[in-house]
N, C-alpha and C positions, 0 to 999 in steps of 0.2 A: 571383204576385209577392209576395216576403217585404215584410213593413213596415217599414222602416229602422231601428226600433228592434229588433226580430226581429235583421236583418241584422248592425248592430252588437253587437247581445248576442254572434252567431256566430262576429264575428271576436274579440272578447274574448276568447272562448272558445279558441278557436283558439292565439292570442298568450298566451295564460294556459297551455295545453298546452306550448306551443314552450318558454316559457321555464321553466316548471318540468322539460323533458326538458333545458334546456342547465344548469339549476342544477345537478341529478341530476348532470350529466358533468362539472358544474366539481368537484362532491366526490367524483367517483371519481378523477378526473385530481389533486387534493389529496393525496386517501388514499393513492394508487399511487405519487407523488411522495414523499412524507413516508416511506415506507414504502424506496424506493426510496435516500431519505438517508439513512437508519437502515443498510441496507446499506453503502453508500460508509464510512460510521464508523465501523460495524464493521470492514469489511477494512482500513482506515485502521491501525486498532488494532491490527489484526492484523499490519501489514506493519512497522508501530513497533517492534512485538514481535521481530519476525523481524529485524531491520535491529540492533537491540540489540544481540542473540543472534551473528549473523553479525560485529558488530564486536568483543564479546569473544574471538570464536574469532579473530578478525586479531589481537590484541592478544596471545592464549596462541601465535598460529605466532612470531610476531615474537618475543616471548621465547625459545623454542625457537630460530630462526633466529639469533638473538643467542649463544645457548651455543653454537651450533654452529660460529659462527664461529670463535667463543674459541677452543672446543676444538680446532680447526683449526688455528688460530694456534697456538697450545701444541704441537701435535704436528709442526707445520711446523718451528717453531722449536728442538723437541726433537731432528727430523731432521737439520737443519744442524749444532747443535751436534755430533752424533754424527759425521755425515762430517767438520766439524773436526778433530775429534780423530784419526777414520783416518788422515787427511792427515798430521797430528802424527806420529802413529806409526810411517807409512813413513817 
């Protein structure tokens, strides 16, 4: 039979062990976390970037879209005039 102060030295021990294995995991589970935010930031960045990029190109179609109209118009309007004038002339 252990001597109670034996006994309790062992569970110290023990509990001394446990909790420096759950500290150990509390600083991987930190590391791998922190690590894991650094990602999310990055792609964050990343998707800002792209989101920019993708609203200059709406902004260059809609320009284009815009001439195109025009020039539509113009050419609509240049047609009508034209068949007026046939009309006129028979």
């Amino acid at each position: 039979m252990l001597h109670p102060i034996e006994e309790a030295l062992g569970t110290l021990g023990y509990a001394n062990m446990h909790y420096t294995s759950v500290s150990n995991n509390e600083e991987k589970y930190a590391d791998r976390i922190a690590a894991e935010g650094s990602d999310l930031e990055q792609k964050d960045e990343e998707l800002a970037k792209e989101q920019i990029a993708l609203m200059e190109k709406y902004d260059e179609l809609r320009k284009k879209d815009s001439s195109l109209i025009k020039k539509i118009s113009e050419l609509t309007e240049e047609i009508s005039n034209d068949m007026y004038k046939e009309r006129e002339a028979l």
